[in-house]
C-alpha positions as CSV (number, residue, x, y, z in Angstrom):
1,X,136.3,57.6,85.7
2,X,138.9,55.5,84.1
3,X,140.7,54.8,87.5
4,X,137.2,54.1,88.8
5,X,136.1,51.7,86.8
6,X,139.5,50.1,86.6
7,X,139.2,49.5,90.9
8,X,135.8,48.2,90.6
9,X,136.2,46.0,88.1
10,X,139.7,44.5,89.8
11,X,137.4,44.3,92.7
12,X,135.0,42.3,91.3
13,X,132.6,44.9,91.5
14,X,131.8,45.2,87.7
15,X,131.7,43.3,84.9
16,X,134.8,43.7,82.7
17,X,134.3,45.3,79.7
18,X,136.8,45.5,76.4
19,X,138.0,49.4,76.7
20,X,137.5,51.1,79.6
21,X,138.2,54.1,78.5
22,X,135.1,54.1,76.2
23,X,132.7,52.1,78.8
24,X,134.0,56.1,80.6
25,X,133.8,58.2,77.7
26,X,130.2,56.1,77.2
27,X,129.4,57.0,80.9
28,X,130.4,60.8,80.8
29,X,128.9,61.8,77.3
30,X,125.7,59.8,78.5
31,X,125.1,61.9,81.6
32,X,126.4,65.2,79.9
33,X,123.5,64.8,77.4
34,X,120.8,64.4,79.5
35,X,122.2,66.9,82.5
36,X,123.1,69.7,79.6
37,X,122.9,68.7,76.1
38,X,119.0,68.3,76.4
39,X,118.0,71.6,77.2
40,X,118.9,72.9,73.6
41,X,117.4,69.7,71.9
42,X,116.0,70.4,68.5
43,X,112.9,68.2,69.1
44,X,112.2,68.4,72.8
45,X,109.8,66.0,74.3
46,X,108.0,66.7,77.8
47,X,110.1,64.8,80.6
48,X,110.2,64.5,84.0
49,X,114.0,65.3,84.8
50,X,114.0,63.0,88.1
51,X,112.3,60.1,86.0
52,X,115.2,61.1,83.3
53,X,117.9,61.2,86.0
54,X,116.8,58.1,87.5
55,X,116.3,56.1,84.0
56,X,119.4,56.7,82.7
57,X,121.4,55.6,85.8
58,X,119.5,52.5,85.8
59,X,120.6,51.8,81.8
60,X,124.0,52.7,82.6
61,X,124.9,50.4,85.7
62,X,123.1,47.8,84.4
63,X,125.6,47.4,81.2
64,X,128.2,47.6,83.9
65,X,126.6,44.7,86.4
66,X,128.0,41.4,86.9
């Protein structure tokens, strides 16, 4: 995720951002919550997972836009 980023941004692709090893860590721990970490959540709330899926991919690569 690290080398990823790194292209990307060189590329112009993505903003830069300060670390980019926590912008990944940020990434990774963001989509392991909501593909694993949510299904043992101590106060579930009714979702749609595609809506889920779909919202949080928005959040994400719009911190990371240009």
């Amino acid at each position: 995720m690290v080398r990823y980023l790194e292209s990307r941004i060189a590329a112009g692709q993505l903003r830069p951002v300060a670390n980019v090893r926590i912008a990944a860590r940020v990434i990774i721990e963001t989509c392991t919550t909501w593909a694993v970490h949510i299904k043992w959540d101590r106060s579930p709330e009714d979702f749609d997972p595609a809506v889920a899926r779909d919202e949080v991919v928005a959040f994400l690569v719009s911190g990371l836009q240009r």
